[in-house]
C-alpha positions in Angstrom: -35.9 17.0 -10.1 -33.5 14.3 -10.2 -29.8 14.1 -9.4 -28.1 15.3 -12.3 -23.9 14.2 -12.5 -21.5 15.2 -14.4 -17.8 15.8 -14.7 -14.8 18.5 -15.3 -11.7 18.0 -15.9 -8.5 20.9 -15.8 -4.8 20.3 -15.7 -4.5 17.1 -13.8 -7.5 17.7 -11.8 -10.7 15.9 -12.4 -14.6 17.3 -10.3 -17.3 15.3 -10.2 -20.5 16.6 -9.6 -24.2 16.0 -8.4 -26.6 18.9 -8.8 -30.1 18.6 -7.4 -32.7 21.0 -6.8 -32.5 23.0 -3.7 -31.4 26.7 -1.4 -27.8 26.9 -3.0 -25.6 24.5 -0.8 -22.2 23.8 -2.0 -19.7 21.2 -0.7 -16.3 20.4 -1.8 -14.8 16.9 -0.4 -17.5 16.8 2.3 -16.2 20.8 3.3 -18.0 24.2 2.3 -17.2 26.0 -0.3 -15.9 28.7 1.5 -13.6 26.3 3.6 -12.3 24.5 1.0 -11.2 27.4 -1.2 -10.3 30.0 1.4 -9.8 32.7 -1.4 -12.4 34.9 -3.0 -11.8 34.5 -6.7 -11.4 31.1 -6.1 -15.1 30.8 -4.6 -16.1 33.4 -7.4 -14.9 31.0 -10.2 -16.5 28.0 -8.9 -19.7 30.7 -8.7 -19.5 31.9 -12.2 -22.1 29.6 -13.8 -24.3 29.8 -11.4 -24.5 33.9 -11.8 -24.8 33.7 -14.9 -27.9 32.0 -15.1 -29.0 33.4 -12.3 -29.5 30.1 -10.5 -26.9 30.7 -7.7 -30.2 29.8 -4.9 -32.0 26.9 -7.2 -29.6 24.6 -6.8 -27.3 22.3 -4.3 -23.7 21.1 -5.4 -22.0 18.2 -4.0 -18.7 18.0 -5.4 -15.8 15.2 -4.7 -12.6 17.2 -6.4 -8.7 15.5 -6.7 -5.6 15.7 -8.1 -4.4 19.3 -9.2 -3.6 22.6 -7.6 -7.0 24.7 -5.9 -6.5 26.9 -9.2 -7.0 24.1 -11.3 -9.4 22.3 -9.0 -11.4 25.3 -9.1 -11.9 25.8 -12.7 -12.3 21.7 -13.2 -15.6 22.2 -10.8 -16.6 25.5 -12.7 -16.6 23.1 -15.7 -19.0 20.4 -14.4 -21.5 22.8 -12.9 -21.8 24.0 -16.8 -22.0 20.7 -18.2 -24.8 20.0 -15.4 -26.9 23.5 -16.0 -26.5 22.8 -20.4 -28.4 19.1 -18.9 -30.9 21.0 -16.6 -32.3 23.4 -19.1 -31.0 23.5 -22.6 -31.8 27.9 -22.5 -28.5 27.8 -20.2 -26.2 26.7 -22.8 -25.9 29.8 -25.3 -25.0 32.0 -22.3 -23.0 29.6 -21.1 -21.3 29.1 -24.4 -21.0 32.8 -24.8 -18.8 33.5 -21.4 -16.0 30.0 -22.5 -17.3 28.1 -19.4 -18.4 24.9 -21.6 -15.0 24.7 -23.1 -12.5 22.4 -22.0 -9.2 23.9 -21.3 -6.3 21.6 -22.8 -3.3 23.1 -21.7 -1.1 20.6 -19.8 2.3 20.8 -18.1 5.1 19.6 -20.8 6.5 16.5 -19.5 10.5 16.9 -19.0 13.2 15.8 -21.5 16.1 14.1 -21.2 19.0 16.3 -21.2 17.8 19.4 -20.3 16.6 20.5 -17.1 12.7 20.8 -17.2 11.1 20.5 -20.5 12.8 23.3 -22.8 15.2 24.4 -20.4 18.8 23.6 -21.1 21.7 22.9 -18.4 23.6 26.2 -18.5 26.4 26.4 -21.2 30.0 27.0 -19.8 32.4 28.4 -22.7 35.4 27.8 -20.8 
């Protein structure tokens, strides 16, 4: 099997991926998994494709993550690794599908307006 790449993007953060056949290995920036993201449900939502396919031991993961928060870091690479199991095997993408992990999250943080303190928040009002 070939080196498969692909991309996910959340918030501000963008993952970039390269899957290729192997005993399960993840790293993050050059760091384990279970370094980089030293909190279970982070690790557990970069997991979740993987379990659900049932491929958590098929495959190794090298991943080169920025910009962002780890939240959104997390779910950017939980993004990819669907995008790359949909271009593996086509069978993956209905279940995929079914859980939300091929859709792309749009939310974004509301840039800030001018007068008023963050982006709908106004200066406090003083009657008197």
């Amino acid at each position: 099997m070939e080196v498969i790449s692909s991309i996910g993007r959340r918030k501000t953060s963008v993952a970039r991926i390269y899957m290729s056949a192997g005993k399960g290995d993840i790293t993050v920036n050059g760091r384990t998994v279970e370094d980089y993201f030293p909190s279970e449900i982070l690790q557990t939502i970069v997991k979740q494709p993987l379990n659900a396919v049932e491929s958590v031991a098929s495959f190794d993961l090298k991943v080169n993550v920025e910009g962002g928060g780890p939240s959104g870091q997390a779910e950017a690479i939980r993004l990819a690794v669907s995008r790359a199991l949909v271009e593996a095997d086509g069978e993956n993408r209905g279940v995929l599908k079914k859980e939300g992990f091929l859709t792309r999250d749009p939310r974004m943080v509301e840039r800030k307006k001018y007068g008023r303190r963050k982006a709908r928040r106004r200066f406090q009002f003083s009657k008197r």
